[in-house]
PAMARZA-518636 format. One record per atom (N, C-alpha, C, O): z, y, x; atom name. Coordinates in steps of 0.05 Angstrom, whole numbers, plus 32768, in hexadecimal, padded with zeros to 4 digits. Layout:
# PAMARZA-518636
+------+------+------+------+
:   pz :   py :   px : atom :
+------+------+------+------+
:    Z :    Y :    X :   CA :
...
+------+------+------+------+
//
This chain:
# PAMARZA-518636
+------+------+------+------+
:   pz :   py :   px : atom :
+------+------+------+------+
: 8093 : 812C : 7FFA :    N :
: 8083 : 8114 : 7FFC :   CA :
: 806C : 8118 : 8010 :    C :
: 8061 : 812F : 8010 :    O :
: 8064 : 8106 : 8020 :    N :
: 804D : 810C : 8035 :   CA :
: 8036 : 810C : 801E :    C :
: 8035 : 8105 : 8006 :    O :
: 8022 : 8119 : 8032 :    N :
: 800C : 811B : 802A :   CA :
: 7FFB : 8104 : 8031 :    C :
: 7FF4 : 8102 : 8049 :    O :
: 7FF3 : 80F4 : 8022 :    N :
: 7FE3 : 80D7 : 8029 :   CA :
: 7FC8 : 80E3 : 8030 :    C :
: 7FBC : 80DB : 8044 :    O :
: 7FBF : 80F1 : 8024 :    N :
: 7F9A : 80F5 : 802B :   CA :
: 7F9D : 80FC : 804F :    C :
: 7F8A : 80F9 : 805F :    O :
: 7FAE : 8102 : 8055 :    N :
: 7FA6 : 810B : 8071 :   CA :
: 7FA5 : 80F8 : 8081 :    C :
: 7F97 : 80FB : 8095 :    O :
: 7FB5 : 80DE : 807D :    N :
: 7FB7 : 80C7 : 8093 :   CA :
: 7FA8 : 80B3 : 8083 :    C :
: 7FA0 : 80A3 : 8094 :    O :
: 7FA0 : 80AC : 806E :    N :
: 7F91 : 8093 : 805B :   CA :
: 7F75 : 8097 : 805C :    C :
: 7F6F : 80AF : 805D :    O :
: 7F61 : 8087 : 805C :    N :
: 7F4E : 808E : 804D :   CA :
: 7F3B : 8070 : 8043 :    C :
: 7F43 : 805A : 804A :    O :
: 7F29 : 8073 : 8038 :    N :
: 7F20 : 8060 : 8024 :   CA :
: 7EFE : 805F : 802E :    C :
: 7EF1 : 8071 : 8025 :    O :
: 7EF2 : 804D : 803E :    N :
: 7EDC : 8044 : 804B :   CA :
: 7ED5 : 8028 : 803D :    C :
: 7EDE : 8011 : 8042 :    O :
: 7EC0 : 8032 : 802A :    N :
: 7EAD : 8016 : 802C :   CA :
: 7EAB : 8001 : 803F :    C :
: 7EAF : 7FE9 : 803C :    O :
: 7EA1 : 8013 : 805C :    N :
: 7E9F : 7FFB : 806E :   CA :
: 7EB8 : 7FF2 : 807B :    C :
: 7EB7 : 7FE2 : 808E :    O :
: 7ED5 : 7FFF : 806D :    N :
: 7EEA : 7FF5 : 8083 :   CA :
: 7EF6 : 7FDE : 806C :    C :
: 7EF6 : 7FE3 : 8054 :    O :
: 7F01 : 7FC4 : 8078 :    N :
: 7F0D : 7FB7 : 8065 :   CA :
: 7F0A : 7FBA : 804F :    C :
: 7F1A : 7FC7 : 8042 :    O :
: 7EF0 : 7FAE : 8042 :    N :
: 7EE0 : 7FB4 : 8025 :   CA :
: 7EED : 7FC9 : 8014 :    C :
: 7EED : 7FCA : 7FFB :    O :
: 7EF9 : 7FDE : 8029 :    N :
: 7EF8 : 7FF7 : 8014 :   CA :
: 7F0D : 7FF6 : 800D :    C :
: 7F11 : 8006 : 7FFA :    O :
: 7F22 : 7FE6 : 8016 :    N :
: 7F3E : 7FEA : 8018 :   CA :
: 7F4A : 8004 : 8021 :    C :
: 7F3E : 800E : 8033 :    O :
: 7F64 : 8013 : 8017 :    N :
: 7F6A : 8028 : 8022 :   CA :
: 7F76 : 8020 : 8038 :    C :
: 7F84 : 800B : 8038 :    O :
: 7F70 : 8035 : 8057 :    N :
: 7F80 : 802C : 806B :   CA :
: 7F82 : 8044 : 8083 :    C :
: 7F74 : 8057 : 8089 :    O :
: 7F9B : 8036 : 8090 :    N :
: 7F9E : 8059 : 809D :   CA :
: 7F7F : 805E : 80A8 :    C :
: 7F6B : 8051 : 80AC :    O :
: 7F88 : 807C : 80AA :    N :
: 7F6E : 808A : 80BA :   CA :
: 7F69 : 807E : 80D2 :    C :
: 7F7E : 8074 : 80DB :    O :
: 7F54 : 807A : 80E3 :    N :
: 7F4E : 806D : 80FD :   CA :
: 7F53 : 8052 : 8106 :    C :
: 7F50 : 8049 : 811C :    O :
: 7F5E : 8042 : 80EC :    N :
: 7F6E : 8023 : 80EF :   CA :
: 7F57 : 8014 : 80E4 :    C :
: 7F42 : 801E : 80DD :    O :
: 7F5C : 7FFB : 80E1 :    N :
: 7F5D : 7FE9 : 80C9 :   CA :
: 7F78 : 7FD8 : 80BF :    C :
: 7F7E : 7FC1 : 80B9 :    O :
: 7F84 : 7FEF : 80C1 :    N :
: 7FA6 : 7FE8 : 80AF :   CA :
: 7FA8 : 7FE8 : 809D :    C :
: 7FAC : 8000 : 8097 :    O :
: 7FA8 : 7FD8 : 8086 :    N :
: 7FA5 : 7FDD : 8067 :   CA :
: 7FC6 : 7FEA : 805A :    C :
: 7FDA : 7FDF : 8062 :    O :
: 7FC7 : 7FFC : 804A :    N :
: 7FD7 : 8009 : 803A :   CA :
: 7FE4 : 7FF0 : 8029 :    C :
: 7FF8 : 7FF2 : 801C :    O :
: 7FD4 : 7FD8 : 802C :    N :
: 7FDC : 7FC3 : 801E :   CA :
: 7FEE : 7FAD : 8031 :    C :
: 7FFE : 7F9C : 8029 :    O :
: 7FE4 : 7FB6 : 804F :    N :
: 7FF9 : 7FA5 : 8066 :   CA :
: 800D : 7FAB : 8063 :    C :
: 801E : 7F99 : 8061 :    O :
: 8014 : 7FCA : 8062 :    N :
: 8028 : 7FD3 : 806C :   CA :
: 8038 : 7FD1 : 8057 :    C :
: 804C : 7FC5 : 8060 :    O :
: 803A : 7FD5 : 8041 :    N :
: 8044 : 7FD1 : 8027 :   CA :
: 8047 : 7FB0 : 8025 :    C :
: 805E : 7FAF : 801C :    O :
: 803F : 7F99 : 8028 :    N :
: 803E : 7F81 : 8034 :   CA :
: 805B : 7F81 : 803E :    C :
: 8071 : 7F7D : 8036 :    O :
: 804D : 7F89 : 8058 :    N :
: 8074 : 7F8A : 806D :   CA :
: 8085 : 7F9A : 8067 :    C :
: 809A : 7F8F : 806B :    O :
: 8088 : 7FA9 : 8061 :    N :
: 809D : 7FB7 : 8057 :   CA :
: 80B3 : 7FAB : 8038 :    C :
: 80CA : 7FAE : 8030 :    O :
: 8099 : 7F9C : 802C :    N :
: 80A0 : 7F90 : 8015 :   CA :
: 80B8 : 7F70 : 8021 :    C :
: 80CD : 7F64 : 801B :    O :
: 80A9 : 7F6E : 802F :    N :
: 80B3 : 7F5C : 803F :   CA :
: 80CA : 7F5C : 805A :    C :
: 80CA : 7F4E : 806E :    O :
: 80DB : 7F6F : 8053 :    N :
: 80F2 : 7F81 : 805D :   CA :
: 80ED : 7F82 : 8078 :    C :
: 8101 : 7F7F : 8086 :    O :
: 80CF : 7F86 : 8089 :    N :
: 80CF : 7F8F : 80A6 :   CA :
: 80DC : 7FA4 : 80A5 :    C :
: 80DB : 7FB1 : 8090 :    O :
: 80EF : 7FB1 : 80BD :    N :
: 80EC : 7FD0 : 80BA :   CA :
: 80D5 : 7FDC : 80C6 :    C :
: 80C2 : 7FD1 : 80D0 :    O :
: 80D8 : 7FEE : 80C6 :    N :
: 80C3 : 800A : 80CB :   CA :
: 80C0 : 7FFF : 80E6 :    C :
: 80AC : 7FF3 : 80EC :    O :
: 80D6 : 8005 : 80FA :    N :
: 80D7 : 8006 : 8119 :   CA :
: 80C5 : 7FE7 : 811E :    C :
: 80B4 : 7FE7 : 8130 :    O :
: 80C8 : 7FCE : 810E :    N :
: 80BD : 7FB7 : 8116 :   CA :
: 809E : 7FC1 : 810C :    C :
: 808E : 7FC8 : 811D :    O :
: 8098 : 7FC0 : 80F4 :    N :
: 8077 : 7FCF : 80F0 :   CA :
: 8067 : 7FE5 : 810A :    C :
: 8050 : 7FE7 : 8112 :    O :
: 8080 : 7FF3 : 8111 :    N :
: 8073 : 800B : 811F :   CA :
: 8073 : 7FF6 : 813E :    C :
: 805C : 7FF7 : 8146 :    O :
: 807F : 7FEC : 8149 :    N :
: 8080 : 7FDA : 8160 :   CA :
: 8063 : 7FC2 : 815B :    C :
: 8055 : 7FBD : 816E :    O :
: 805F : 7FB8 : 8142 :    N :
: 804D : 7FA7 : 814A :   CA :
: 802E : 7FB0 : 8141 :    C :
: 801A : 7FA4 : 8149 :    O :
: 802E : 7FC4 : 8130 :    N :
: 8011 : 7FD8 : 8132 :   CA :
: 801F : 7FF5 : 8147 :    C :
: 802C : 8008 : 813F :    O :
: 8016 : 7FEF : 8163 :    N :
: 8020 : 8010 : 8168 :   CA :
: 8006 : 8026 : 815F :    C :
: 8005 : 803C : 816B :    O :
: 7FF7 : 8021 : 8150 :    N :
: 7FE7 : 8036 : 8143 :   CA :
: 7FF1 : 8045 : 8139 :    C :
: 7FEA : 805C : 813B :    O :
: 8004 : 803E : 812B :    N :
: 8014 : 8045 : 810E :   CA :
: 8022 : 8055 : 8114 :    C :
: 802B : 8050 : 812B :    O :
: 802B : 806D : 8109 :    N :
: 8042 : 8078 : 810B :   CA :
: 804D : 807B : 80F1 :    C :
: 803F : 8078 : 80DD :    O :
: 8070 : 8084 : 80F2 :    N :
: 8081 : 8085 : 80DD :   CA :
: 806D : 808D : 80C1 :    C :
: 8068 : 8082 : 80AB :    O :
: 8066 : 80A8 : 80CF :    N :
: 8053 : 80BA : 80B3 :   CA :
: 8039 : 80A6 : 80AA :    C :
: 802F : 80A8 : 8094 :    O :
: 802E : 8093 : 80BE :    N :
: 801E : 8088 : 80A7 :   CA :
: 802C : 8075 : 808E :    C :
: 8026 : 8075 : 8077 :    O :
: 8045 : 8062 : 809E :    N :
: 8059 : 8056 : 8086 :   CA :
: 8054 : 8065 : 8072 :    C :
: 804D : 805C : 805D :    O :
: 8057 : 8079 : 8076 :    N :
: 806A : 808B : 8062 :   CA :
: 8052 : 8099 : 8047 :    C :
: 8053 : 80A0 : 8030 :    O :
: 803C : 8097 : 805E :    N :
: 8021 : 80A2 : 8049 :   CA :
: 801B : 8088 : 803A :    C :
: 8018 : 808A : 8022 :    O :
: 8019 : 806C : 8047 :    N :
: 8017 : 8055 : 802F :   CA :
: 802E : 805B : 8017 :    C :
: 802A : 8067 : 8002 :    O :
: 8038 : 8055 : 801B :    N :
: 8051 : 805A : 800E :   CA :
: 804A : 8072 : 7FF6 :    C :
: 804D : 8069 : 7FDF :    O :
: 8044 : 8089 : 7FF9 :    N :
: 803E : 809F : 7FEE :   CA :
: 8026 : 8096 : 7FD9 :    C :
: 8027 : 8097 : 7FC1 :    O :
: 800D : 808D : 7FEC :    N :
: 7FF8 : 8086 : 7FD9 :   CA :
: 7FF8 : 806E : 7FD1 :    C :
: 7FE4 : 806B : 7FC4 :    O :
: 800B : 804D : 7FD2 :    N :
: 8017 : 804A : 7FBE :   CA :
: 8021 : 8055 : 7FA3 :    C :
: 8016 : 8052 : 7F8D :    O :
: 8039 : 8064 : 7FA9 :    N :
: 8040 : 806F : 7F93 :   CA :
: 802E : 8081 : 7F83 :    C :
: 8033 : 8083 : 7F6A :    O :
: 8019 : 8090 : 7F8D :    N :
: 800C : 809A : 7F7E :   CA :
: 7FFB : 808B : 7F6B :    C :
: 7FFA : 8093 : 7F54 :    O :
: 7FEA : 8070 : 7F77 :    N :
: 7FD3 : 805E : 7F6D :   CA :
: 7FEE : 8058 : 7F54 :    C :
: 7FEE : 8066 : 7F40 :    O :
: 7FFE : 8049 : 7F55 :    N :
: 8015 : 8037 : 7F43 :   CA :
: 8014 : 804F : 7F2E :    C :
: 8013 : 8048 : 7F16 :    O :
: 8015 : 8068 : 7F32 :    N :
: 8019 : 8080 : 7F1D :   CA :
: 8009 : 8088 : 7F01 :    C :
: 800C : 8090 : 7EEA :    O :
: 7FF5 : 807F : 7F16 :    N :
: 7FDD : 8085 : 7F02 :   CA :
: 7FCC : 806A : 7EF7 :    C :
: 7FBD : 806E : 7EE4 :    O :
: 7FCD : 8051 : 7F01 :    N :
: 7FC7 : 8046 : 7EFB :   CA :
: 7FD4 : 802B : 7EE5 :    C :
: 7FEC : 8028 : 7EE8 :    O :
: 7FC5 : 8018 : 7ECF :    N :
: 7FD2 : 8006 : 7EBD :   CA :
: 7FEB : 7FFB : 7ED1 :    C :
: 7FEA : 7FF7 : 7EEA :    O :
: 7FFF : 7FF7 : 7EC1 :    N :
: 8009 : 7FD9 : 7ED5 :   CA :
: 8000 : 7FBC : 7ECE :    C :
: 7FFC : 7FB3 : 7EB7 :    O :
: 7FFF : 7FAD : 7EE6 :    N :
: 7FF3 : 7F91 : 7EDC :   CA :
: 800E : 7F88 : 7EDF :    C :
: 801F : 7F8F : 7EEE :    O :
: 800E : 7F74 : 7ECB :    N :
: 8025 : 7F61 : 7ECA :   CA :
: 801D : 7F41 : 7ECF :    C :
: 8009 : 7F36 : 7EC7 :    O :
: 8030 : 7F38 : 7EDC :    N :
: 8032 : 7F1D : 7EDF :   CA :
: 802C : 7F15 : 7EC1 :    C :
: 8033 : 7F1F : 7EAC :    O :
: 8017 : 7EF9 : 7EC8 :    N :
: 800E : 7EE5 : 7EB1 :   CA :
: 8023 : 7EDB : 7E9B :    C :
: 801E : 7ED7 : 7E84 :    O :
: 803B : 7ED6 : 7EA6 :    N :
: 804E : 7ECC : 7EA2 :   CA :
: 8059 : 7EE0 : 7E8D :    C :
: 805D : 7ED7 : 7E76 :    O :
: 805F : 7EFB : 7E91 :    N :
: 806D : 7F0E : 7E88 :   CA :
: 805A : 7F15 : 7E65 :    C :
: 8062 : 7F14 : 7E4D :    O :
: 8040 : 7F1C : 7E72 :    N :
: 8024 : 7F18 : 7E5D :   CA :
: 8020 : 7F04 : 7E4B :    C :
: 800E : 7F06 : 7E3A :    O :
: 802C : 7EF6 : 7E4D :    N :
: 8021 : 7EDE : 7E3D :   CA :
: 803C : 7EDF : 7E2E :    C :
: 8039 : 7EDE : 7E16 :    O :
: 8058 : 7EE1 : 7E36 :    N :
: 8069 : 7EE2 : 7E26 :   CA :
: 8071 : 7EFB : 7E23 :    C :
: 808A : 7EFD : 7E23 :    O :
: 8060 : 7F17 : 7E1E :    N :
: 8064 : 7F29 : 7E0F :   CA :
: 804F : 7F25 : 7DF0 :    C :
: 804E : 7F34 : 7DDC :    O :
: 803F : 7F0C : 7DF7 :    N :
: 8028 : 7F05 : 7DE5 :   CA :
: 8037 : 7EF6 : 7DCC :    C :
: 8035 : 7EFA : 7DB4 :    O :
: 8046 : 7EE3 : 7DDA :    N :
: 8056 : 7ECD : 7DCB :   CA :
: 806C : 7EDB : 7DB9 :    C :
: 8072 : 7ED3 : 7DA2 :    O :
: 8078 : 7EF1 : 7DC4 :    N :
: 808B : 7F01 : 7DB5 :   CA :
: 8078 : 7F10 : 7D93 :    C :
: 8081 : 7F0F : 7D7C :    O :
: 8065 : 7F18 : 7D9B :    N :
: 8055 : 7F28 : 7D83 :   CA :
: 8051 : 7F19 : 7D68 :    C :
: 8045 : 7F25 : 7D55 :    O :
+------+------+------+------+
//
């Protein structure tokens, strides 16, 4: 798995403290955005040429890490009818 601390980092003053690559204002949340949204890689990496493969790949990484450790939120929908079941 890449190492996310090397290409991410987390600035108060950058995009209210959004994580985002190192030297950008690319949010870990764009790129996960498009990718969610079946861009490939080569179209992301063509329309930020900042980006390279390994930063994808470090969102991606520190994704998976934040989702690991943190609650999951569930849709309202899901919540409310795990409420109605009890």
């Amino acid at each position: 798995m890449v190492d996310w601390r090397s290409r991410i980092e987390i600035d108060p003053k950058k995009m209210v403290g959004k994580p985002v690559i190192k030297g950008t204002r690319i949010t870990v949340e764009l790129i996960l955005r498009k990718l969610a949204a079946k861009h490939p890689i080569s179209e992301i990496l063509r329309d930020y040429p900042h980006l390279t493969e390994e930063d994808i790949l470090a969102a991606l990484a520190y994704a998976a890490q934040a989702i690991s450790t943190d609650e999951i939120l569930l849709s309202l929908e899901e919540t409310v009818g795990a409420s109605a079941r009890r």
